[in-house]
C-alpha positions as CSV (number, residue, x, y, z in Angstrom):
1,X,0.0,0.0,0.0
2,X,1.2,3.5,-1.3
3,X,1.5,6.1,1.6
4,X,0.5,9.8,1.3
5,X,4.0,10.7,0.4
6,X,5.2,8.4,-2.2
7,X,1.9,9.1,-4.2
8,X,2.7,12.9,-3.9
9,X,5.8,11.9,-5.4
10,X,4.8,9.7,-7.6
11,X,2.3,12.6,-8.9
12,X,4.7,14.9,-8.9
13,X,7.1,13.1,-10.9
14,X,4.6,11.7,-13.5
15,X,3.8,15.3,-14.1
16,X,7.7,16.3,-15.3
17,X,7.3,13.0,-17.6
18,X,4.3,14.8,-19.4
19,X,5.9,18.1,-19.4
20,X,8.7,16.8,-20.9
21,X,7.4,15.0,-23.2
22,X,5.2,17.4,-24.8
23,X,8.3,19.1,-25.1
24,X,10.1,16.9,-26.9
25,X,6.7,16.6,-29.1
26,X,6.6,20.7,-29.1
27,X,10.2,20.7,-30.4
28,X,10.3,17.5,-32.9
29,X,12.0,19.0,-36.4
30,X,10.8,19.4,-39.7
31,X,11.2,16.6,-42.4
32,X,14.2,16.5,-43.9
33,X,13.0,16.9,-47.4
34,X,10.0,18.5,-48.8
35,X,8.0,20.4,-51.6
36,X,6.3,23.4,-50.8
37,X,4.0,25.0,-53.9
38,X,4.7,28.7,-54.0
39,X,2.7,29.5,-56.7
40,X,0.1,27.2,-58.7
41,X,-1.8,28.9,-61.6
42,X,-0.7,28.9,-65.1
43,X,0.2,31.7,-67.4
44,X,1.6,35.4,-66.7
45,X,-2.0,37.0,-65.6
46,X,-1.8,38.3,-61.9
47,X,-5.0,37.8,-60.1
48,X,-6.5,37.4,-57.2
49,X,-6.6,33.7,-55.5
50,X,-3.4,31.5,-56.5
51,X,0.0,32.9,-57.4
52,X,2.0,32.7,-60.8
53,X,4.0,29.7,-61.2
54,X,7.2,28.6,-58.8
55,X,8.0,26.2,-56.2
56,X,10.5,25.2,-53.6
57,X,12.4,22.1,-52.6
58,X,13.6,22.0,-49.3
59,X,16.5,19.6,-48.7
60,X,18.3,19.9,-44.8
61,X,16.3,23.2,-44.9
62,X,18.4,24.5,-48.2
63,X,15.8,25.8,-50.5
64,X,16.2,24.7,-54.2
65,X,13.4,27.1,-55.9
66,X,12.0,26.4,-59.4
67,X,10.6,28.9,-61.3
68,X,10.0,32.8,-60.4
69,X,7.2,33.9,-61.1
70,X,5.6,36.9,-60.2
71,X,4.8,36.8,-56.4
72,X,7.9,34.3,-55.6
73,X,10.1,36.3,-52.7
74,X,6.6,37.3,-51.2
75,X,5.4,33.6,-51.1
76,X,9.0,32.5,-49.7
77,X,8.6,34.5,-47.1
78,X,5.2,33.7,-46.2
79,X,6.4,29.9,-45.8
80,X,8.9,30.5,-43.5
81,X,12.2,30.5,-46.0
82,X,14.5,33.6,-45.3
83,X,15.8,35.0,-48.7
84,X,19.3,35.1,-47.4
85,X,19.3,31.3,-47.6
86,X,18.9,30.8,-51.2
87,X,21.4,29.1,-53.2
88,X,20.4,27.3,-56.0
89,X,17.6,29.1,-58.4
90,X,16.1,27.0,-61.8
91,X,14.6,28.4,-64.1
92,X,12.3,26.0,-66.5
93,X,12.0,27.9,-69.5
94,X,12.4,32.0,-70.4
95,X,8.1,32.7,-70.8
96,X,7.7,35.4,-68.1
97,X,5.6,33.5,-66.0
98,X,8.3,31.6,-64.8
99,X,11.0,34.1,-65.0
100,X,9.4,37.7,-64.2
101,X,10.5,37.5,-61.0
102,X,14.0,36.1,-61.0
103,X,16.2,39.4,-61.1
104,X,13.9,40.8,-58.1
105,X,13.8,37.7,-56.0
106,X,18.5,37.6,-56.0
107,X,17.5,42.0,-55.3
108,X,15.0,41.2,-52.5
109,X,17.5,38.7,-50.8
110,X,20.4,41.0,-50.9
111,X,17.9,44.1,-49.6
112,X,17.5,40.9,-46.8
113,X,21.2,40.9,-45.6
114,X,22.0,38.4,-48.9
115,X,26.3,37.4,-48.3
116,X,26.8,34.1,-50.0
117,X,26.2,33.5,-54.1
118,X,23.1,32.2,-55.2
119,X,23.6,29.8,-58.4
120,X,20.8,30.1,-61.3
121,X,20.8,27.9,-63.7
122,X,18.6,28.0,-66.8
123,X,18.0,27.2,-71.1
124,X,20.3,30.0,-73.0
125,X,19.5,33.7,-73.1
126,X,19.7,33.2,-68.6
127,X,23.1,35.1,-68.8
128,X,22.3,37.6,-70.7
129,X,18.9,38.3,-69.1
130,X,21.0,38.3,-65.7
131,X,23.0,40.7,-67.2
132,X,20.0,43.2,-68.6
133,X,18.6,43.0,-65.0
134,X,21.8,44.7,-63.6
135,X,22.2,47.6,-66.5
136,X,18.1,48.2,-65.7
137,X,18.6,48.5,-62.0
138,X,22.4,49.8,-62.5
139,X,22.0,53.2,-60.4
140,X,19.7,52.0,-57.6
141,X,22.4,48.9,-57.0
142,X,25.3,51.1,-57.0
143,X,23.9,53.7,-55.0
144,X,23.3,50.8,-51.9
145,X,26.9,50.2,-52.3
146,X,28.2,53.2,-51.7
147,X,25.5,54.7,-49.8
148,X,24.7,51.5,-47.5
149,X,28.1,49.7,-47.3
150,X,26.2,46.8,-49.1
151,X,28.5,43.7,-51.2
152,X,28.5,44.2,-55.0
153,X,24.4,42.2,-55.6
154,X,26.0,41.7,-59.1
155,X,28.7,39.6,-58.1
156,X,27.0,37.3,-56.1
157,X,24.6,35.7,-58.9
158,X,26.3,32.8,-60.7
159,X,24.3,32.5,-64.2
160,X,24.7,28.8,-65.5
161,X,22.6,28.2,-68.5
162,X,21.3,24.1,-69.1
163,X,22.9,22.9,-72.7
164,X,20.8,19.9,-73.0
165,X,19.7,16.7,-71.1
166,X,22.2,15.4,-68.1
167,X,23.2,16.4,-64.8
168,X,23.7,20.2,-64.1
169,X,23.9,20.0,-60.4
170,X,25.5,17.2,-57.8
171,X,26.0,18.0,-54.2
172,X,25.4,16.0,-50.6
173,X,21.8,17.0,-50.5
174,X,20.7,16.7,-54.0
175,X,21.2,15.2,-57.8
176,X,19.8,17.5,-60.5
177,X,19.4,16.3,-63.8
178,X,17.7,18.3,-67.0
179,X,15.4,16.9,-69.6
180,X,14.4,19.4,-72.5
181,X,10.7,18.4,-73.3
182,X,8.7,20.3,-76.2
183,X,6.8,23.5,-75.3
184,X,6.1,25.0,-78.5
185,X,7.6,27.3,-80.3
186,X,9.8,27.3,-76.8
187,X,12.6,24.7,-77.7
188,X,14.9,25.4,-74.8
189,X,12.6,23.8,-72.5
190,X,13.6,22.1,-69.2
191,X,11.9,19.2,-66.6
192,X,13.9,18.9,-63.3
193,X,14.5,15.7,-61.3
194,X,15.6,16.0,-58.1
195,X,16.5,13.0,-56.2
196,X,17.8,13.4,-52.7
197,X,18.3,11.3,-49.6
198,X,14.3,10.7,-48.9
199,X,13.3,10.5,-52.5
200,X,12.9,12.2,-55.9
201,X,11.0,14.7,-57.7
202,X,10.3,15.5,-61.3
203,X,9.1,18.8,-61.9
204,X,8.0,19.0,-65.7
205,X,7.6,22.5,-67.0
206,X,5.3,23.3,-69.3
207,X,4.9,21.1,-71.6
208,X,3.3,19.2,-74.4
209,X,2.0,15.4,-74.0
210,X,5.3,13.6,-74.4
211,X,5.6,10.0,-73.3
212,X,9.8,10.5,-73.2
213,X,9.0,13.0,-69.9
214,X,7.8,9.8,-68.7
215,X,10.4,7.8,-69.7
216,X,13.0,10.6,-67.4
217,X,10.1,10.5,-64.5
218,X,10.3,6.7,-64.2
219,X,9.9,5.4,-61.2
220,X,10.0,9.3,-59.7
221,X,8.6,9.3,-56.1
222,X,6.9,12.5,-57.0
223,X,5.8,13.8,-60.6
224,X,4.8,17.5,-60.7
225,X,2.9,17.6,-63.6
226,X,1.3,21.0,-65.5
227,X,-1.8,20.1,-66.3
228,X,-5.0,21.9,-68.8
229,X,-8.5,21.7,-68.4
230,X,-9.4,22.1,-72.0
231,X,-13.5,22.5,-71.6
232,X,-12.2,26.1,-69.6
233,X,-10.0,27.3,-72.4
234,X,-12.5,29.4,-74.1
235,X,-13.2,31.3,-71.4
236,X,-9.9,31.7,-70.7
237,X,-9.1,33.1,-74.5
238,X,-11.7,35.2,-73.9
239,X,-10.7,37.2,-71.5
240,X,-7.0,37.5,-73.7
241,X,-8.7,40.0,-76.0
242,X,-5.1,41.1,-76.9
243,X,-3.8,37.7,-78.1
244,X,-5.6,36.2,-81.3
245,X,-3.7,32.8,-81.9
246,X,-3.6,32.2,-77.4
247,X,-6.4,29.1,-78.0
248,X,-4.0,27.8,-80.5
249,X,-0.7,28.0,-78.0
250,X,-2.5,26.1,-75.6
251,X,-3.6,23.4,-77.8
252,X,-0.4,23.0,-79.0
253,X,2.2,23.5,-76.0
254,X,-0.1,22.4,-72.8
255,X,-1.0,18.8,-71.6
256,X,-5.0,18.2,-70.4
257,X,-5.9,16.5,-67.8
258,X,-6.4,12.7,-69.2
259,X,-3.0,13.2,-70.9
260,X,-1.4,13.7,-67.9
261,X,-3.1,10.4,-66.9
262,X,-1.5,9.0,-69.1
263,X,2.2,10.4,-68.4
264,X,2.0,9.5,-64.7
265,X,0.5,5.9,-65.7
266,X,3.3,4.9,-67.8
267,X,5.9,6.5,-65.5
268,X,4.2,4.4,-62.5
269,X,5.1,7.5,-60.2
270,X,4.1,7.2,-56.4
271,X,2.4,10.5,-56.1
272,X,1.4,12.8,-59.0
273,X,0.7,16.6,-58.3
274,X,-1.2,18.7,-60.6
275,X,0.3,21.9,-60.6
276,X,0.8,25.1,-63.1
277,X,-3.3,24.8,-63.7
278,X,-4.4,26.1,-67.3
279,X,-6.6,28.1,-66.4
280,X,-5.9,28.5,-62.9
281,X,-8.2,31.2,-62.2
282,X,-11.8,30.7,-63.0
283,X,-14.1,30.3,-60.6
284,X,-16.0,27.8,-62.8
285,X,-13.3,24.8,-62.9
286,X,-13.9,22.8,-59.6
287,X,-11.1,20.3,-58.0
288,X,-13.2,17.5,-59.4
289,X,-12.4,19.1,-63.4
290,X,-8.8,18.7,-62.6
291,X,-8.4,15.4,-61.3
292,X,-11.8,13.3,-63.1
293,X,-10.1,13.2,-66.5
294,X,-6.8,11.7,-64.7
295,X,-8.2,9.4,-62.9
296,X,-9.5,7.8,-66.3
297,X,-5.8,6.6,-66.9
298,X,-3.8,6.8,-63.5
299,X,-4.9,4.7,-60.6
300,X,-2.4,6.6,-57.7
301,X,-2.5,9.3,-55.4
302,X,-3.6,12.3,-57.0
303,X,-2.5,15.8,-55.4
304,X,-4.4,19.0,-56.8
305,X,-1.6,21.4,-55.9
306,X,-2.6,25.1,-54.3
307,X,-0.5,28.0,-53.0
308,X,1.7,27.4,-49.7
309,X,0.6,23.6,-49.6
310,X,3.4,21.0,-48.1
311,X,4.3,17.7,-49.3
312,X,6.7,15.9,-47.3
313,X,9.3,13.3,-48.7
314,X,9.2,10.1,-48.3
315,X,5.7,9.8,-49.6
């Protein structure tokens, strides 16, 4: 029989158990590896509702960002990833939806206490667009480094442009290998795979049906598809009163939703996201448009992507 006493203490140290075990469940670390979808809607249009197309991998808590679209160093910071710790930047393809931002997200890391070089890499025409940033933005920049004692912004952006298919970047975290894939007229055209130490990613660009992107996303753990819900694009077109031939673009350069069925299929990917949604701004298109035509061909998990949504490696 347990006296007065010993229960107190028994009470007493039960208690410290919980306490310090919340605490260990209050302070248990982010995964190691993840995808967060900074921006999720197709095209160069700014509107309300979802951003314009980029995304970040996050790898030990180094961010690899893809794409920079408009909105980019905004949604970066609204998921918790300091500007000052960006390293690596890739850039898909030179449309502006996924480049419009790249010159002012390397500025708004440097106006954040930027040090250390951020790496872009990118189809041809990166360096020189690199370069055309820093002649357009030539007196502000020098001013700050005279007038604010700041490092020279232009020397800490390392322009690499992507030749063709192969590996472009190799380090302890990550593997990064290229794939051009057809995006009409675009020809220097890039998908991303990243595989690190909890799994790998394709991202595809924007792209055209092509079963060889499937071929490169083989076995991927993750496929980040672009994806087109063709019954919207005539809305869409409409409200492009400035671009005659748009409709015809799209046909041509954009993969609908049983296609990318179809991709994800014969790669036999664990997870497929649809992301870059075409159109990604009416209010018409439900999540059900997006995903029913996939799910005519591809049997997995299907993720509809939307702005500042997680997805945590291994899946």
């Amino acid at each position: 029989m347990i006296g007065r006493r010993e229960f107190l203490k028994a009470t007493a140290a039960s208690a410290a158990m919980t306490k310090v075990s919340f605490a260990f469940a209050q302070d248990k670390p982010k995964p190691r590896t993840r995808v967060v979808f900074l921006g999720t809607k197709g095209g160069p249009r700014v509107t309300t509702g979802r951003s314009n197309p980029a995304s970040v991998l996050l790898v030990n808590g180094s961010p690899y960002v893809i794409d920079c679209g408009m909105g980019v160093s905004r949604q970066l910071a609204a998921a918790g990833v300091p500007l000052t710790s960006i390293k690596n930047i890739f850039i898909t393809h030179m449309h502006s939806d996924h480049n419009l931002e790249y010159g002012n997200l390397v500025y708004n890391a440097w106006t954040s206490g930027l040090q250390t070089p951020i790496h872009s890499y990118g189809p041809k025409g990166l360096i020189r667009y690199s370069f055309t940033y820093w002649e357009l933005n030539r007196f502000d920049i020098e001013t700050r480094i005279e007038d604010e004692g700041r490092p020279d912004l232009r020397k800490l952006l390392i322009a690499k442009e992507v030749e063709g298919d192969g590996v472009i970047l190799e380090n302890d975290e990550v593997k990064v290998t290229a794939f051009r894939t057809p995006h009409p007229p675009i020809v220097d055209n890039f998908a991303y795979k990243f595989e690190t130490p909890d799994g790998s990613v394709v991202f595809s660009s924007d792209t055209a049906f092509n079963p060889k992107l499937a071929e490169f996303a083989k076995g991927a753990d993750v496929l980040v598809h672009e994806v087109m819900y063709e019954p919207a694009v005539d809305r869409l077109v409409a409200k492009n009163v400035n671009a005659a031939t748009l409709k015809k673009h799209l046909m041509d350069s954009h993969t609908t939703t049983e296609d990318v069925g179809r991709i994800a299929a014969m790669a036999g990917v664990k997870v497929l996201v649809l992301d870059h949604l075409v159109p990604g701004d009416d209010p018409q298109v439900t999540d059900d448009n997006w995903t029913d035509g996939v799910k005519k061909n591809f049997s997995g998990k299907i993720i509809l992507a939307k702005d500042l949504m997680e997805l945590t490696l291994p899946v």
